[in-house]
C-alpha positions as CSV (number, residue, x, y, z in Angstrom):
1,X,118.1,129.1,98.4
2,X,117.9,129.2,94.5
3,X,116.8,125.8,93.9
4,X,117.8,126.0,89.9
5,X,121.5,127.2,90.6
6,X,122.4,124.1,93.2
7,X,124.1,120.5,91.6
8,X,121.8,117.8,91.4
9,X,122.4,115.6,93.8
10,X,124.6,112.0,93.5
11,X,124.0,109.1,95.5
12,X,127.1,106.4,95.8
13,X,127.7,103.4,97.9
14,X,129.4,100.6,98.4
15,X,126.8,98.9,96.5
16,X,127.0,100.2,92.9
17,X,123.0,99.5,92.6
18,X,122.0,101.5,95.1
19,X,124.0,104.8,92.8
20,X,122.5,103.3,90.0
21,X,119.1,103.1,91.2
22,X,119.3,106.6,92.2
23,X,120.4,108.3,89.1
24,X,117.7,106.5,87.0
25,X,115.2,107.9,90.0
26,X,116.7,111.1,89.4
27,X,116.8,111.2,85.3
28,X,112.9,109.4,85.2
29,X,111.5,112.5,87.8
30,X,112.8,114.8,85.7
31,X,111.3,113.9,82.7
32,X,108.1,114.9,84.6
33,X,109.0,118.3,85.9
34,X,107.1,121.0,84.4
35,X,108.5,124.5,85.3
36,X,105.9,126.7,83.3
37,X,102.7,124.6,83.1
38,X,99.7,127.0,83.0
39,X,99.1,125.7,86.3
40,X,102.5,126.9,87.6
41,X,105.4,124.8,88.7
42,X,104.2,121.0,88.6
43,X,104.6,117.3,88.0
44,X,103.2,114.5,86.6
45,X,101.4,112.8,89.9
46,X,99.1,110.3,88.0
47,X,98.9,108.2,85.9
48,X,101.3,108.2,82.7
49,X,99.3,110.6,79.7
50,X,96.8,112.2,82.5
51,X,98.8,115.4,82.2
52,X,97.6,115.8,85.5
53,X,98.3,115.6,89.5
54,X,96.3,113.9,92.0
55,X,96.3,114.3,95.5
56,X,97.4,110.7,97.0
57,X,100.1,110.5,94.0
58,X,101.6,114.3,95.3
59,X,101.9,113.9,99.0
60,X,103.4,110.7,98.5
61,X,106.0,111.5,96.3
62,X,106.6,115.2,97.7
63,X,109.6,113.8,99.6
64,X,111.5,112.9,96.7
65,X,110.7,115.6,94.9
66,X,112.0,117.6,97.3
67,X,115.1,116.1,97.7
68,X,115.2,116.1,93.6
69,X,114.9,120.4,93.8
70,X,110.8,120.9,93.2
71,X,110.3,122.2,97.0
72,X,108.3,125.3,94.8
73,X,106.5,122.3,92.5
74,X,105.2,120.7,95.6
75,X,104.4,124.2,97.6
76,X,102.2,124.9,94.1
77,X,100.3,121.6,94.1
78,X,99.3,121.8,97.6
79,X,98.6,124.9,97.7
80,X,95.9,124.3,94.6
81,X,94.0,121.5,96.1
82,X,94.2,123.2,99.0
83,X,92.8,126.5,97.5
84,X,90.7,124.2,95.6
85,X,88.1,123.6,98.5
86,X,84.5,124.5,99.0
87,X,81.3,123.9,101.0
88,X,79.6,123.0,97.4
89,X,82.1,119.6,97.3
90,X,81.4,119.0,101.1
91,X,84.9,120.8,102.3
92,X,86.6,117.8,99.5
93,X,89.8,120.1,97.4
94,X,89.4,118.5,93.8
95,X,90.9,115.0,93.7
96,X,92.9,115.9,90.6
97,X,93.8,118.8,88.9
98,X,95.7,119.4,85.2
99,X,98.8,120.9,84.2
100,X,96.1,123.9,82.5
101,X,95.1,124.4,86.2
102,X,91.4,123.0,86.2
103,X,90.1,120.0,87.7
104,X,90.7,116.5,85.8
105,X,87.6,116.0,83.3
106,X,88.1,112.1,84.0
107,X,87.2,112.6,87.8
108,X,85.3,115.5,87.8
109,X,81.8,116.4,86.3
110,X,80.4,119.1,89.2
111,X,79.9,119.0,92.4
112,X,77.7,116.8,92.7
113,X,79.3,114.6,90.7
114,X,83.2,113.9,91.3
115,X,85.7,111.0,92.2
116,X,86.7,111.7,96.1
117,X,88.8,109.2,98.4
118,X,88.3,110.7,101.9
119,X,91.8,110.0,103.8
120,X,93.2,112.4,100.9
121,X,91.9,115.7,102.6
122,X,94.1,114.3,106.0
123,X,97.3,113.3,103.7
124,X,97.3,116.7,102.7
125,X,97.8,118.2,105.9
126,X,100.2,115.9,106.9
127,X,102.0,116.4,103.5
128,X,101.8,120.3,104.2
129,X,103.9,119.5,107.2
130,X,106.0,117.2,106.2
131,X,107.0,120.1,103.5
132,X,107.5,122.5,106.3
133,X,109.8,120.4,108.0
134,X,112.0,119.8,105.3
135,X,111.9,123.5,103.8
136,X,111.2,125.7,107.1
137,X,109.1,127.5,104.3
138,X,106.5,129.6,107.1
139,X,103.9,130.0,104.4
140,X,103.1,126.9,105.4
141,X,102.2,127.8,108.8
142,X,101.1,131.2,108.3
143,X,99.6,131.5,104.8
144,X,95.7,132.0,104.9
145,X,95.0,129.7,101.5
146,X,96.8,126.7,103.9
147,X,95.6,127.7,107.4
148,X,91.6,128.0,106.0
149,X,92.3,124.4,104.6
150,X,94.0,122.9,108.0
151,X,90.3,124.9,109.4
152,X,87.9,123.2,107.4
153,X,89.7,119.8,107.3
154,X,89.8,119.1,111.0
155,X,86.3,120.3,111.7
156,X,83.8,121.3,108.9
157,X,85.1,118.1,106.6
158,X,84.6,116.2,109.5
159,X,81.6,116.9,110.4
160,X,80.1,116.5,107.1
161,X,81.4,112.9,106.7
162,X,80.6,112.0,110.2
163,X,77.4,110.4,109.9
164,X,77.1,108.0,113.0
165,X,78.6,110.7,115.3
166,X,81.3,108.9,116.3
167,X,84.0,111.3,115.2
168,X,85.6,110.3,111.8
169,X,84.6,110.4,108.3
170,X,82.3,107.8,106.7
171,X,80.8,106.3,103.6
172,X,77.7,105.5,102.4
173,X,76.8,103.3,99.2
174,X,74.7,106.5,97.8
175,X,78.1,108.6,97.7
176,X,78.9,106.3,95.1
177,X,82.6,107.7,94.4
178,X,81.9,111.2,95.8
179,X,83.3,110.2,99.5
180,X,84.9,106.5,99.2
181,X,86.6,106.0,102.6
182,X,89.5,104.4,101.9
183,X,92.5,104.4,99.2
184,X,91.9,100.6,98.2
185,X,89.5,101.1,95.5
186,X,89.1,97.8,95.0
187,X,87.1,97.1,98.5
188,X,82.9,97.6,97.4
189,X,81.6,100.7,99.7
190,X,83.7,99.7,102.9
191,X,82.2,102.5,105.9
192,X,86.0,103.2,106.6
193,X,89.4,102.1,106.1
194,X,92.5,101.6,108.6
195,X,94.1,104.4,106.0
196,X,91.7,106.7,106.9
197,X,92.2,106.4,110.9
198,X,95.9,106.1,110.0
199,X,95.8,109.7,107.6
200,X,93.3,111.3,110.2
201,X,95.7,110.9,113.3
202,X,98.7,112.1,111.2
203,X,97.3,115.1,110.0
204,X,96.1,115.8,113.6
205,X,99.2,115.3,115.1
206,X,100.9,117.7,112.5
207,X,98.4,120.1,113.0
208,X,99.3,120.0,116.6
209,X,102.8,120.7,115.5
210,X,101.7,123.7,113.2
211,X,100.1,125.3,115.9
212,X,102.3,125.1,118.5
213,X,105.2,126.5,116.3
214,X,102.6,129.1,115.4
215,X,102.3,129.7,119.1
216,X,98.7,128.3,120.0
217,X,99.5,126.1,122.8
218,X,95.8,125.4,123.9
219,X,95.1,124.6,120.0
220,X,98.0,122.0,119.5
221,X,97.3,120.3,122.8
222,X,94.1,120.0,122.1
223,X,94.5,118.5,118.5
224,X,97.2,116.7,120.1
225,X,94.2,114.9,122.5
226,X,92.5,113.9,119.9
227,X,95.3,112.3,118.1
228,X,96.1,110.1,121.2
229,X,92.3,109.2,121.4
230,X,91.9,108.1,117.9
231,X,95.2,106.2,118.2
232,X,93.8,104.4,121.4
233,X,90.3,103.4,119.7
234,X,92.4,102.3,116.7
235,X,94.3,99.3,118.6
236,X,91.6,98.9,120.6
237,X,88.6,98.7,118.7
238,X,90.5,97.1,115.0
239,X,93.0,94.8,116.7
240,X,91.7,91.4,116.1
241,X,93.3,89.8,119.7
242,X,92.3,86.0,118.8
243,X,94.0,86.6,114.9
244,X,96.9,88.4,116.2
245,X,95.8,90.9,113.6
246,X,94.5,94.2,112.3
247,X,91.5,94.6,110.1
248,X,91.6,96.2,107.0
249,X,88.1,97.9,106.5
250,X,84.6,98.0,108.0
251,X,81.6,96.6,106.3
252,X,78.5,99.2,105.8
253,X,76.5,97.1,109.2
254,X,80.1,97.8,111.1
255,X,81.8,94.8,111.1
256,X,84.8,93.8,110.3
257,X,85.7,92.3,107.4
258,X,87.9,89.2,107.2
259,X,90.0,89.9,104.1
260,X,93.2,91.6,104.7
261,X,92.5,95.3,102.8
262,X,95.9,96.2,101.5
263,X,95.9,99.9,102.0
264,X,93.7,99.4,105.0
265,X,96.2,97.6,106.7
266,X,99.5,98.9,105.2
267,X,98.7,102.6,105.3
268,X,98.6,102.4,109.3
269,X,101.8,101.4,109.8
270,X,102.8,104.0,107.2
271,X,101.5,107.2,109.1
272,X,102.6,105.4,112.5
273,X,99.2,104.8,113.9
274,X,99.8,101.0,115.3
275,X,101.0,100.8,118.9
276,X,102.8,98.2,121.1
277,X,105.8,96.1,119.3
278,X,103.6,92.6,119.3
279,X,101.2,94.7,117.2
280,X,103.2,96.5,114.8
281,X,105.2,93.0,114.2
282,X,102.4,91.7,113.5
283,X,100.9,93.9,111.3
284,X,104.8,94.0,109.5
285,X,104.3,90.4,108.9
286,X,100.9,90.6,107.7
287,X,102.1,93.3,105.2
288,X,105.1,91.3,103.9
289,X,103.1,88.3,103.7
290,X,100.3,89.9,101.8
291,X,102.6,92.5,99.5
292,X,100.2,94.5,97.0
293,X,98.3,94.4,94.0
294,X,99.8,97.3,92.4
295,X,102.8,99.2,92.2
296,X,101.8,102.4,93.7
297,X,101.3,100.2,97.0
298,X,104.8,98.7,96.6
299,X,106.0,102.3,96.9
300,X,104.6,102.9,100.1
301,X,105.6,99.4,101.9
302,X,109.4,100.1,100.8
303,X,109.0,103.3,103.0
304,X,107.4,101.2,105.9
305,X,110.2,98.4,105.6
306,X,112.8,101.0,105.4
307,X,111.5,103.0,108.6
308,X,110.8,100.0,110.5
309,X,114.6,99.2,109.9
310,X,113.7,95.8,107.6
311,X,116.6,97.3,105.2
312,X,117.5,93.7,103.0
313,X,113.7,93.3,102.0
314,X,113.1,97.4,101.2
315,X,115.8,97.6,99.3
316,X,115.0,94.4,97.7
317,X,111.9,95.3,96.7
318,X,112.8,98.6,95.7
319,X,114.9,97.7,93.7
320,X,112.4,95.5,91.6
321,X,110.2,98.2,91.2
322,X,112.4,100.7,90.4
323,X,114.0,98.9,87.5
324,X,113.6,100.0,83.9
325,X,112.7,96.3,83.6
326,X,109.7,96.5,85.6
327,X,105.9,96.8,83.3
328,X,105.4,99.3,85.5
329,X,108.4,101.6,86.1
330,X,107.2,104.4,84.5
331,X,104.1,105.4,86.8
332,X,105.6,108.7,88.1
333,X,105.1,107.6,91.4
334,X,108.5,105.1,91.8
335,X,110.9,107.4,90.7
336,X,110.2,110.2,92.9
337,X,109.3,107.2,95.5
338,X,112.4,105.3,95.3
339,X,114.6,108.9,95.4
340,X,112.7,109.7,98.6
341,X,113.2,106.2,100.1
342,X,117.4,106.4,99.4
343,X,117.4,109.3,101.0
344,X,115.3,109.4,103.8
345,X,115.2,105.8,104.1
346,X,118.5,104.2,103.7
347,X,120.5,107.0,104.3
348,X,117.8,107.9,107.2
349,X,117.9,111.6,106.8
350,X,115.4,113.5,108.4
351,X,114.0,116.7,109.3
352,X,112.4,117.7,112.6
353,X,111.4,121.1,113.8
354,X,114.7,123.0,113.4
355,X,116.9,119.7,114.1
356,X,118.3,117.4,110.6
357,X,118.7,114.4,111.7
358,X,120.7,110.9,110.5
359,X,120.2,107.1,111.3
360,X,122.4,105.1,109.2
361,X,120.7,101.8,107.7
362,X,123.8,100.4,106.1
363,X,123.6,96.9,106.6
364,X,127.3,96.0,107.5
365,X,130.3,97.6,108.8
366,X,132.2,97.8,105.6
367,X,129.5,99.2,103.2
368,X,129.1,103.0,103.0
369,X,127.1,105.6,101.5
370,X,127.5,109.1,100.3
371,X,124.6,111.3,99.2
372,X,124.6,115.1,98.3
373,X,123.5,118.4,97.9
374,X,120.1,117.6,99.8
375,X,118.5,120.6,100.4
376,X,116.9,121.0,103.9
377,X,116.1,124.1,106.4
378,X,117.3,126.8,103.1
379,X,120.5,125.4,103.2
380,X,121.9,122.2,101.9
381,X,124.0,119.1,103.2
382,X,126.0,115.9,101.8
383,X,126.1,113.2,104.1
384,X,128.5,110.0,104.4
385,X,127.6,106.7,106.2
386,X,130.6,104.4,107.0
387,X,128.5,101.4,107.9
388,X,126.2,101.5,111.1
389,X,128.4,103.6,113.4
390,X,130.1,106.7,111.8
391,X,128.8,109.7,110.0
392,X,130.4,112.8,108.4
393,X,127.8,115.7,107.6
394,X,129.2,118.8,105.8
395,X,126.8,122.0,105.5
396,X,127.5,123.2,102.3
397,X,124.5,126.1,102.2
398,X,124.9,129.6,104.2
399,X,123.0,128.4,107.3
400,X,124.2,126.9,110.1
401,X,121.8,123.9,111.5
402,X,121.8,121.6,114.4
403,X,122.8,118.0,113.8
404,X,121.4,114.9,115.6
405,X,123.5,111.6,114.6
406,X,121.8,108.8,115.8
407,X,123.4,105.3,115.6
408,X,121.8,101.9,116.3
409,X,123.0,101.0,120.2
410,X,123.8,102.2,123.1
411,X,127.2,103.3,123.9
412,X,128.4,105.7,126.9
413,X,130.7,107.4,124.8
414,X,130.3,108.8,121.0
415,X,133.2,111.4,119.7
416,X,131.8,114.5,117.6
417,X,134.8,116.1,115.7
418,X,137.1,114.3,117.8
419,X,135.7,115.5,121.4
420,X,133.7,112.9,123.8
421,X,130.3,113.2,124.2
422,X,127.7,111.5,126.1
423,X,124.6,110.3,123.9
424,X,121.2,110.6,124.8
425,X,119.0,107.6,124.7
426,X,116.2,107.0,122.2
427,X,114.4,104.8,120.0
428,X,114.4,104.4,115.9
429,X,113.0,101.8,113.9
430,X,112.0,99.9,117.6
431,X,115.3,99.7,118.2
432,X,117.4,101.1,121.7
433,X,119.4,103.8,119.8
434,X,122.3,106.7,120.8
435,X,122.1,109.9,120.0
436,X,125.0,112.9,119.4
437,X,123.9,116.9,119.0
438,X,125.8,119.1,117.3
439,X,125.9,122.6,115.8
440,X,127.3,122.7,112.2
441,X,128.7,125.8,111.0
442,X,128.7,127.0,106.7
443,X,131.4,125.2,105.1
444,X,132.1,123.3,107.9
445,X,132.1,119.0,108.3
446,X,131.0,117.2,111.3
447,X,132.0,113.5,112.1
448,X,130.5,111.6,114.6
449,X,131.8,108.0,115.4
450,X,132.3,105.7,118.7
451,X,134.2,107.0,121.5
């Protein structure tokens, strides 16, 4: 799919702000997009005048970036840092690299002396996935440059970080800022941060899904094991049972400390790593009570409220962020953000393996919500939400694709283009949920509503 000859695509709803807040997503992202950089295809991922891109800044807002046209922006910028790599910086790709293609000056001196926060290495992976998934692009599977850094991430990086042996990356005060274990920068050489568990397990679990649609059974359950184990120690050993709480960070002796840690307890829920619904409430309430201290941390707990299905406060706060109004609104990060978080958020679309999927977030029964071209699987959709319960997809692209509609409740009975279908059972955003599968042809519309 030619990314440059497809319509930019409109968001409009029932709400007039959420349009609004769209199109200014849509015109401030642009204004970043760099087409013939030195570097190749790029944007700005850092902060405003850096003329740069860093790596937590690009995997968070290679969502809405995608969705905005720059699937081969993103697939350049990750494939840098991933290139970027060697066993001179400990297995660490650059932190940042400019639009000239060279690592930042600012965070960069040698190898002995750079600026590395160690759950970055694990977001990429997981952001190399989450690509795939949207794009069905197999370089991301296949190509040598991504595979070596998958390699080297879950096991040489590792290993090199590991230094108590129990299996995850750690810091030590003499890394000074070559190694800091967690993305709140803020916290004076904490040993690890929740983030980091929370980034670890998700770019285990997607490498589990790389391999097994590469065909290595034996090498995605096994990364799958250890997904499962570090998600088990997580709730075990950093659930604090007499708080009702999760800890944010561990001091250098390996305790806990008391504070909440922002990232370290927001990021978690973020890359899905709390278990049991007493725990992840909690750890929802901690995060809403506690907000954060700046706005690239907003950005990421409107994605959490939105996924966890807290729709009035994400869009609330998304919407103060993402004003021009805001001292702030400017940081690349928002706009690409808040475009990602209309889109996969409140219109809840979403790609899985070879399945789009759709969970409508509308509020009420008379809002609705209509959002189009978004490209997914090398073809492209629009999709409309009449409130909770009724959704038209049309594939406007030249491939057909399978459609999941998945509505809040459960309902013997859904109709799919005006025939009866029995939903299968599962569970979004905590909630008991129905689901309706369909094939949609080129060209063709798809409604699914209550039978």
């Amino acid at each position: 799919m030619d990314e440059d000859a497809m319509p930019a695509p409109v968001l409009e709803g029932s709400d007039p702000a959420w349009g609004a807040a769209f199109a200014w997503a849509r015109r401030q992202a642009e204004a970043y997009r760099f087409d013939d950089a030195p570097a190749g295809p790029c944007y700005e991922a850092a902060l405003p005048g850096r003329r740069a891109f860093c790596v937590r800044d690009v995997c968070h807002q290679s969502t809405g970036a995608h969705v905005l046209g720059m699937r081969a922006h993103t697939k350049n910028m990750l494939r840098r840092f991933a290139s970027s790599i060697s066993e001179g910086k400990d297995w660490c790709p650059y932190w940042e690299i400019t639009r000239d293609g060279g690592p930042a000056p600012v965070d960069y001196r040698s190898d002995d002396r750079f600026w590395y926060n160690l759950p970055g290495s694990f977001d990429l992976v997981d952001a190399c996935h989450r690509q795939y998934l949207w794009t069905g692009d197999g370089d991301y599977l296949e190509d040598p440059v991504f595979r070596e850094f998958y390699h080297r991430t879950l096991g040489d990086f590792i290993e090199r970080w590991d230094r108590d042996g129990d299996g995850i990356p750690d810091h030590r005060p003499a890394d000074g800022h070559r190694g800091i274990a967690t993305y709140n920068e803020q916290v004076p050489h904490p040993l690890a941060g929740g983030d980091l568990w929370g980034a670890m397990y998700a770019a285990l679990r997607a490498d589990a899904a790389m391999r097994a649609r590469r065909g290595d059974a034996a090498g995605s359950r096994a990364a799958l094991r250890r997904a499962v184990a570090l998600r088990r120690r997580y709730n075990a050993e950093w659930w604090d049972a007499s708080a009702g709480a999760f800890r944010g960070h561990r001091r250098q002796d390996g305790s806990f400390a008391p504070e909440y840690g922002y990232e370290g307890n927001f990021l978690p829920l973020y890359f899905g790593l709390p278990s049991g619904p007493h725990r992840v409430r909690a750890a929802l309430a901690a995060m809403s009570a506690h907000g954060a201290p700046n706005v690239e941390g907003l950005t990421y707990i409107v994605d959490v409220l939105l996924r966890h299905g807290r729709v009035s406060d994400g869009w609330a706060l998304l919407r103060t962020i993402a004003s021009p109004g805001h001292p702030r609104s400017e940081y690349p990060e928002v706009s690409f953000c808040a475009a990602g978080a209309l889109v996969e958020g409140l219109a809840g679309i979403r790609p899985g393996g070879d399945v789009l999927e759709t969970l409508s977030r509308l509020p009420a029964a008379g809002d609705w919500l209509r959002v189009g071209p978004v490209p997914v699987f090398g073809t492209r959709v629009s999709v409309t939400h009449a409130g909770p319960t009724a959704t038209c997809l049309v594939n406007e692209g030249p491939e057909p694709l399978v459609w999941r509609a998945v509505f809040r409740g459960e309902r013997p009975a859904w109709r799919v283009n005006g025939r009866t279908q029995a939903p299968v059972r599962v569970r979004r955003d905590g909630h008991r949920c129905s689901a309706v599968t369909s094939v949609v042809r080129p060209g063709e519309a798809c409604m699914a509503a209550p039978g």
